[in-house]
C-alpha positions in Angstrom: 0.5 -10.4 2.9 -1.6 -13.6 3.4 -2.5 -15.7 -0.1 -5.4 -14.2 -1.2 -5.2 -11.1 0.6 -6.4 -7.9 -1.2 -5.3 -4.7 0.0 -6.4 -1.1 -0.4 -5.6 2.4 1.2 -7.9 5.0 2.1 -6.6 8.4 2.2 -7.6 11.0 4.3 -9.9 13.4 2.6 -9.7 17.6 2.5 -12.2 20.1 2.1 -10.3 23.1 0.8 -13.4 24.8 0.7 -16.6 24.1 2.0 -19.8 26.3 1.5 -23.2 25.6 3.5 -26.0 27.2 0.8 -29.1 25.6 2.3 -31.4 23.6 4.4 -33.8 20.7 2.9 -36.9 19.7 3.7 -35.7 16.7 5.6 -33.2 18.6 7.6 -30.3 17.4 5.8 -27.7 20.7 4.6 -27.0 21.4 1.0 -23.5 22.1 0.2 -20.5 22.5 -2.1 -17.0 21.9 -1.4 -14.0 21.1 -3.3 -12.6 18.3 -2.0 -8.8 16.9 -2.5 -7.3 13.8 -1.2 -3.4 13.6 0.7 -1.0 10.7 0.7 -1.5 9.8 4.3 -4.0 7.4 4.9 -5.5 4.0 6.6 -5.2 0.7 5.0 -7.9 -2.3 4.6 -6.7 -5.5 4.0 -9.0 -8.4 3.3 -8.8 -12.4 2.9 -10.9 -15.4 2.4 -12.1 -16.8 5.8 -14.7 -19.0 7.6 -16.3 -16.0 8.7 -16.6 -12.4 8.7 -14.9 -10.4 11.1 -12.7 -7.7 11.6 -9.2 -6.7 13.2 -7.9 -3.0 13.8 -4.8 -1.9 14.8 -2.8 1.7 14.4 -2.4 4.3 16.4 -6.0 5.0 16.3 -7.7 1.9 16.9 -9.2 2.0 20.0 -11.0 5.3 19.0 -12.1 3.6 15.5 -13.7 0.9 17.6 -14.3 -3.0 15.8 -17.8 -4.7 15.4 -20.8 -4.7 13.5 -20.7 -0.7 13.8 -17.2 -0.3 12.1 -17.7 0.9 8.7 -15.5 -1.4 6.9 -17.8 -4.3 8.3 -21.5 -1.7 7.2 -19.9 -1.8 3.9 -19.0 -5.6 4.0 -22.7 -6.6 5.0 -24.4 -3.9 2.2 -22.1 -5.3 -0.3 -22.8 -8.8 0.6 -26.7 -7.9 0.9 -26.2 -6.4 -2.8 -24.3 -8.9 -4.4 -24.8 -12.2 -2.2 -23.4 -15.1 -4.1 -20.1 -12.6 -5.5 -17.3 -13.2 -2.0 -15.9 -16.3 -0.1 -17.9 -17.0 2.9 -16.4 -15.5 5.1 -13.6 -12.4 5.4 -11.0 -11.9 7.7 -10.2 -7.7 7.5 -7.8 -5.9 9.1 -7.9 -2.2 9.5 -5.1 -0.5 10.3 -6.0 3.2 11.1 -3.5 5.9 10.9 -6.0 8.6 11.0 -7.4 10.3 13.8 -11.4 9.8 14.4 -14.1 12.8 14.3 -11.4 14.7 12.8 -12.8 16.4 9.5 -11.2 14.0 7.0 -13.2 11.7 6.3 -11.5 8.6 7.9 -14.4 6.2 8.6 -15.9 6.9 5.3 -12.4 6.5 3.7 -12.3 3.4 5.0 -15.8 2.1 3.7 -14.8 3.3 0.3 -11.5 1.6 0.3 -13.6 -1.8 1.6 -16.0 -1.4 -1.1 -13.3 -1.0 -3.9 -11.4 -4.0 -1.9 -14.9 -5.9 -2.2 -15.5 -5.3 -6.1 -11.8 -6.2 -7.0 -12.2 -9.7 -5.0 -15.2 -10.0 -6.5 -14.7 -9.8 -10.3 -14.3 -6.3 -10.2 -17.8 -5.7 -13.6 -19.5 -3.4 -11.2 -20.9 -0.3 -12.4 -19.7 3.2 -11.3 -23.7 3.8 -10.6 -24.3 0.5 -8.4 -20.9 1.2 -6.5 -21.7 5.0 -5.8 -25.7 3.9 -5.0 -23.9 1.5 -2.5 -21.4 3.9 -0.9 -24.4 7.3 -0.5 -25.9 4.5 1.4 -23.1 4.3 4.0 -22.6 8.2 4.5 -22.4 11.5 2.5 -18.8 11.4 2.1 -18.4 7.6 0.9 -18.9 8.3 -2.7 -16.0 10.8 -3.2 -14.2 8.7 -1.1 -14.8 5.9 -3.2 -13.1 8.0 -6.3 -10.6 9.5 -4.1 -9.6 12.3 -6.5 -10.0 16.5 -6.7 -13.4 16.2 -6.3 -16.2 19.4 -6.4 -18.8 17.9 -4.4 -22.4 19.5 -4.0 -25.6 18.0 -2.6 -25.3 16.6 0.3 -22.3 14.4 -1.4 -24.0 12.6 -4.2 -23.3 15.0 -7.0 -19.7 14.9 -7.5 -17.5 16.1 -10.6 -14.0 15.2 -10.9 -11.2 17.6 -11.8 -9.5 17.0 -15.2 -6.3 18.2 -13.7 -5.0 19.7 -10.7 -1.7 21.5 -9.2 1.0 20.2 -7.5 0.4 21.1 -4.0 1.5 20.1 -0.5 -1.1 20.0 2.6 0.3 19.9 6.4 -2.5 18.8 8.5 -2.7 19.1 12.3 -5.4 17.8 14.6 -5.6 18.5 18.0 -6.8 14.6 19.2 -10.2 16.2 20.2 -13.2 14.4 18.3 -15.6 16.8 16.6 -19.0 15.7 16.3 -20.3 16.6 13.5 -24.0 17.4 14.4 -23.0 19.9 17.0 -21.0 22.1 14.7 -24.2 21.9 12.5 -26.5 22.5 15.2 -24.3 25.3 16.2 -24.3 27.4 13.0 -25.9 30.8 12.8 -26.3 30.9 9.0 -27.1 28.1 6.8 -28.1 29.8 3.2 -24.7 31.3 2.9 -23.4 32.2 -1.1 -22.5 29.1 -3.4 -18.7 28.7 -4.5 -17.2 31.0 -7.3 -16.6 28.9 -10.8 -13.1 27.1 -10.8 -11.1 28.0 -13.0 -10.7 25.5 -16.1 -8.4 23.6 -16.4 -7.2 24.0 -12.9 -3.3 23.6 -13.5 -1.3 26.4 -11.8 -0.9 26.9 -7.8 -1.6 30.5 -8.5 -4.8 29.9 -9.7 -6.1 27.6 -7.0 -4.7 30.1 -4.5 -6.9 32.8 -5.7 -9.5 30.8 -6.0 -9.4 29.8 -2.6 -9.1 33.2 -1.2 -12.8 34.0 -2.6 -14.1 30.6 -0.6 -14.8 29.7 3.2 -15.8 27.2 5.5 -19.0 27.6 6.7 -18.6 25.2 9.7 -15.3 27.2 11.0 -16.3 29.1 13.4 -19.0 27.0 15.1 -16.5 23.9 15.1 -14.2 26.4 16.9 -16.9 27.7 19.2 -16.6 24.2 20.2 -13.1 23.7 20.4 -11.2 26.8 20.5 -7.9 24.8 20.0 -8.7 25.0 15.7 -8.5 28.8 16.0 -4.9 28.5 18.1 -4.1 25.8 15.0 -5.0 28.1 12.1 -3.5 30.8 13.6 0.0 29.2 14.2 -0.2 27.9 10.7 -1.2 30.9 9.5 2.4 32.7 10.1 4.3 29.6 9.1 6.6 30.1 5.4 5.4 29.5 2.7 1.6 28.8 4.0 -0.9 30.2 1.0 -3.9 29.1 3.1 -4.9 28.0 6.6 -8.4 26.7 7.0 -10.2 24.0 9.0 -11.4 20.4 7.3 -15.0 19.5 7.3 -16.7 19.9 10.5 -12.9 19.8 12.4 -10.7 19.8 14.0 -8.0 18.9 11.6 -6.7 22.3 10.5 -4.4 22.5 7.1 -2.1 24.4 5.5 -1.4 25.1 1.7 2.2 24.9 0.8 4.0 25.1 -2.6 6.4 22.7 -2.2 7.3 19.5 -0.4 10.4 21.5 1.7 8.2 24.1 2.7 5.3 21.7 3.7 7.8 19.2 5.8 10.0 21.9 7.1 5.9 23.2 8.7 5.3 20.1 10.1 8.6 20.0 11.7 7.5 23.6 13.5 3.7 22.5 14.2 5.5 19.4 16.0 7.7 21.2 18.0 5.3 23.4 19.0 2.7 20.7 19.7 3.6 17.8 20.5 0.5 16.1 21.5 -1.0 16.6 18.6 -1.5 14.9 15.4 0.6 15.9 12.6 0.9 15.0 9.1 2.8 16.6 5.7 1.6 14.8 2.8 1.1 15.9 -1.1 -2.4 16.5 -2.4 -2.9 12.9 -4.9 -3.9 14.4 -8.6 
């Protein structure tokens, strides 16, 4: 790493539930989800430069796109905008994205998040929890979890968010087909939008038994319109569906990454292996849920 260089990862969020319970007035959807976060994830790293500007590379860079629309380089300008005498000049920041795009995991606003706790670290780092979250909401829903990156339930439309004290040990495979989900269309195409809030979690949330039955009283709203869209999520979910050891197969925010629950890190890896095999083309990831 360059002298000077800063570096921060920004791992790929999961709804493990995610319930749509209303409409507001200014069309925006109130929801609740519980919300984890998986050892797999994109990188930003930043150092002092002339100017700003920014680099991407990874497997998934051309889809991530570079320029003033990147949201590494929105949450460089708002933070710059906020706090305009607190960086060097210039930045030179480097993106390396290892998650897929419009996939349901939050991988653009991951990567804001990780910028903005890159941004407050090079900066001094005596920013309050209040500025930084005002900051993130600012840049999308999902930027303020992401900017805690911890078992999260979130309600809202992402601004009220209260961390778990404690959380199982639990293993995710996720699989996404390399077909971009927009989000709007799965929202545009859903038939009910006051659906029943989430059941109470259990507290504290420490056994996988507990989450498990938990879960199985939860949905995802957006499921079936995302796979209305792109029936290849309900050929996923199915397939993980009759894997060992899967508790739960259910789809990630609006899609189309589909996960499975697993128990243990075998089990989870030995999953992957099959989803793999069985689709090659596809994205595919085993990764333990960071508590």
């Amino acid at each position: 790493m360059l002298q000077g260089a800063l570096s921060e990862a920004a791992p790929a969020k999961v709804n493990l539930a995610l319930h749509v319970t209303g409409r507001r007035a200014d069309g925006y959807h109130e929801l609740e989800s519980l919300v984890v976060f998986v050892d797999v994830a994109d990188e930003v790293t930043a150092h002092p430069a002339k100017s700003d500007r920014l680099r991407v590379s990874g497997p998934f860079a051309a889809a991530a796109g570079g320029g003033e629309s990147n949201l590494v380089m929105r949450a460089v300008k708002a933070f710059r905008a906020r706090w305009p005498d607190r960086l060097p000049e210039g930045l030179d920041v480097a993106l390396t994205k290892n998650l897929p795009v419009a996939a349901g995991i939050g991988g653009g606003s991951a990567d804001a998040a990780a910028t903005l706790r890159l941004l407050a670290g090079m900066a001094g780092g005596d920013f309050s929890i209040a500025e930084l979250n005002a900051l993130a909401l600012s840049l999308g829903a999902d930027v303020p979890v992401c900017l805690l990156s911890r078992p999260s339930e979130v309600r809202g439309v992402g601004e009220i968010i209260h961390p778990l004290r404690s959380f199982p040990t639990t293993h995710l495979v996720l699989v996404n087909p390399l077909i971009p989900v927009v989000t709007a269309d799965v929202f545009r195409r859903l038939e009910q939008r006051t659906n029943p809030p989430m059941p109470p979690l259990p507290s504290p949330l420490t056994r996988p038994a507990q989450l498990g039955l938990w879960l199985a009283e939860t949905r995802n709203d957006l499921e079936p319109a995302a796979i209305a869209l792109v029936p290849a999520i309900g050929d996923l979910l199915r397939q993980m569906r009759v894997l060992d050891g899967c508790a739960l197969a259910r789809m990630s925010g609006s899609g189309g990454t589909v996960f499975g629950l697993f128990g243990s890190a075998a089990q989870a890896h030995q999953a992957a292996h099959e989803m793999r095999a069985k689709y090659p083309q596809f994205w595919v990831a085993a990764a333990p849920v960071v508590a």
